[in-house]
N, C-alpha and C positions, 0 to 999 in steps of 0.2 A: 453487612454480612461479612464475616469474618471466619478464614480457616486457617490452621493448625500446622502449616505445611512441614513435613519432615523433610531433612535434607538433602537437597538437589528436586526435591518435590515442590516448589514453591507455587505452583499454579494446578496443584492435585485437587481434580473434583472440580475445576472451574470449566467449563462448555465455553469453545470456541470457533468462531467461523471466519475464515480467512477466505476472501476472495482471490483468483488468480492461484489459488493454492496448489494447482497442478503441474507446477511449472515455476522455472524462474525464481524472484526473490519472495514469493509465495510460497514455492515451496520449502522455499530455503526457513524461512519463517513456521510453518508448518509441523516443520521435523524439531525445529530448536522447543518450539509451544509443545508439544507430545513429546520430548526428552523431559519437560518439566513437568509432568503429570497432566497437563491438559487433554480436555476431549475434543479431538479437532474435527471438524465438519470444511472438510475442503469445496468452495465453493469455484467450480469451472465450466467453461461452456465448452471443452474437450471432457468427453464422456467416460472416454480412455483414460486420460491420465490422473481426471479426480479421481475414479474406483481407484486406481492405480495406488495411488498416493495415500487413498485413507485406509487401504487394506492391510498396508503397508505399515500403517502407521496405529492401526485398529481400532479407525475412526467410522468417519460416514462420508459418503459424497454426496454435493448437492449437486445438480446437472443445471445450469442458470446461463441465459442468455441475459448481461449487464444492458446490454444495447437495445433492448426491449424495453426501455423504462414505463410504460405503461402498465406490462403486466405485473409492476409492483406497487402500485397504488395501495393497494388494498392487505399486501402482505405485512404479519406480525410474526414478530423472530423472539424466540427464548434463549439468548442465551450471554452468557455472562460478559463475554468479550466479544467483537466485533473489528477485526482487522481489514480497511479498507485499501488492496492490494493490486487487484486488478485494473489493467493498462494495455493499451496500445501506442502506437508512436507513424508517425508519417513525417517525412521530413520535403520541406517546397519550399519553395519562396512564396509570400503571401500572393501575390497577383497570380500566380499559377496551381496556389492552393483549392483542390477539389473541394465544395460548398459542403457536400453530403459526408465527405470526406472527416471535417468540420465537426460537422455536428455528431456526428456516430463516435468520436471522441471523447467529445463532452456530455453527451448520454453516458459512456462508461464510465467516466471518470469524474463524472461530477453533479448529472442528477441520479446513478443508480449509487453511490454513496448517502446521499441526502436520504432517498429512500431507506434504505437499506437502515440507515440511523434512526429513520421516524420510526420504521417497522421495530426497530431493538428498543428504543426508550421507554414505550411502556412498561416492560415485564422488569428492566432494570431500574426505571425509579418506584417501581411496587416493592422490591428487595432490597430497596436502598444502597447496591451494588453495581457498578457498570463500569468497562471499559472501552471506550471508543477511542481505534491508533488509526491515524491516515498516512498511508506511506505516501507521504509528495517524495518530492526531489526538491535537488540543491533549485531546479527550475521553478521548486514555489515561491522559492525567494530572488531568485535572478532571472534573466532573460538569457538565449542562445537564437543566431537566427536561422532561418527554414522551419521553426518549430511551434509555431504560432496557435496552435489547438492545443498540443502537449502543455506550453506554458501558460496559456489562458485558466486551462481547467485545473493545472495545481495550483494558480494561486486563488485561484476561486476555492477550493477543497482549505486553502489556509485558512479563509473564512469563516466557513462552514465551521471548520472544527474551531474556531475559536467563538463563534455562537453555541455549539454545542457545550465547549468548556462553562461556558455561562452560567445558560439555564440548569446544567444539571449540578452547577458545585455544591447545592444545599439539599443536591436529593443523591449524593453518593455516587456519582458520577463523571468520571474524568475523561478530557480527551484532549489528546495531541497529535501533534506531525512529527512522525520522524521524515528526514531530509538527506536522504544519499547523494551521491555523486555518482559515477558511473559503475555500476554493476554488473561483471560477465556474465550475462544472461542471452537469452534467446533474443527478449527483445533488442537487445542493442547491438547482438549480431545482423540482425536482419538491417541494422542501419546502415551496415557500413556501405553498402554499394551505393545505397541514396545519397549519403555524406559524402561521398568519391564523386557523384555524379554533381552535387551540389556546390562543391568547394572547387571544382575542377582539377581534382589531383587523385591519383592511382593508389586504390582499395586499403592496397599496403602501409600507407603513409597516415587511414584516417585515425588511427591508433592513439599514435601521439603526436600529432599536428591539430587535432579535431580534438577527440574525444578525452582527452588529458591535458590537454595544452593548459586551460586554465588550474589546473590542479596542481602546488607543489609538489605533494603527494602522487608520485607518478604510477598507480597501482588503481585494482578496481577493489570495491569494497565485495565481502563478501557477505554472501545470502543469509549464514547463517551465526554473522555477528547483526544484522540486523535484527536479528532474529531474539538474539540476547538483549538485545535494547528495546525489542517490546515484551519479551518476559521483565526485565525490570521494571517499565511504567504498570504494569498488570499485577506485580507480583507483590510483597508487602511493604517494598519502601518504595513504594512509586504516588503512594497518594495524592503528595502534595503536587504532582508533574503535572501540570494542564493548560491548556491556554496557552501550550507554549512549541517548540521543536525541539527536536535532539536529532543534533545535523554530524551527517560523514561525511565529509563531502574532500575529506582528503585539504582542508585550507582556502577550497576557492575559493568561500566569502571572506576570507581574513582580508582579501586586498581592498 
């Protein structure tokens, strides 16, 4: 399936749903995909801030608890794009790491993605059309410690989407990771106290001692250049993109 996009239109007429999209680099994602003509369906388990976001954007909200992955067994999604965004983060040492804590991670992050993919495959290998983006981080290709559920499930999600790239390369369907590094967002403000409390040094200092130390690049990526990196895989010169990442990560993994 193939569209005509006129210019700065390049994803006009394409249906997407962005999880996390209420917030954060989801939203940031959200607003860059409806600059480019998309129809975006913000998917959040803040009730608030989806309406918010797609009213705004004059989209739809879907109101979704990820961490329920049972009640999506059975769910089928129509729609062209599927950006898998949504995240939490806890930071511990593994021996002090909560069990349920654990798992309610990897529910979000990595069997309600799988879902969520099974649910969209159908309709997109029937139109011979599909885009599946997984937002890991630079942590699906490296480790950090105290982070031990966060980085388990993105490099698990590398997986996935490289299974995905797979099966669907002969039925119109691409999928990739893109790979950030650190993002001023909510979630990673809520880390700093953990990471103060972790590394044993004061709030102030987990900036860049912590949270940039590995980055040459001493800056945080923003929302809504990521954003521009899944309008490209999405848009008309992204075909060939799968199976693969498109990393900001500011140079970490260069070393």
């Amino acid at each position: 399936m193939t569209l005509d996009p006129t210019p700065g239109q390049t994803l006009a007429g394409r249906r997407v749903i962005v999880t996390g999209g209420g917030s954060g680099i989801g939203e940031g994602i959200a607003r860059t995909l409806a600059g480019h003509g998309a129809e975006v369906t913000i998917a959040d388990l803040n009730e608030e801030a989806a309406n918010g976001v797609a009213d705004e954007l004059g989209g739809k909200a879907w109101v979704v608890d990820l961490g329920r992955t049972t009640e999506l067994d059975d769910l089928r999604l129509e729609t062209d794009v599927l950006v898998n965004c949504a995240g939490i983060q806890h930071v511990s040492p593994i021996e002090e790491f909560d069990p349920d804590r654990f798992r309610l991670i990897h529910r979000i992050m990595l069997e309600a993605p799988f879902l969520l993919i099974r649910a969209a495959l159908p309709a997109m290998y029937a139109q011979g059309w599909g885009r599946i983006v997984n937002i890991s981080s630079v942590h699906g290709l490296v480790a950090s410690p105290f982070k031990a559920a966060y980085v388990a499930a993105k490099h698990g999600l590398e997986g996935l989407s490289k299974v995905v790239a797979l099966e669907g390369a002969e039925k119109g369907v691409t999928s990739v990771c893109i790979n950030p590094g650190y993002a001023w967002t909510p979630l990673v403000e809520h880390q700093l106290a953990d990471q103060a409390k972790a590394h044993n040094m004061p709030v102030e200092e987990v900036r860049d001692k912590v949270l940039l130390a590995p980055q040459p690049i001493k800056d945080f990526v923003r929302p809504e250049d990521l954003g521009e990196m899944v309008a490209f895989v999405c848009g008309p010169h992204g075909a060939m993109v799968s199976g693969t990442n498109l990393i900001a990560d500011g140079a970490w993994t260069a070393r």
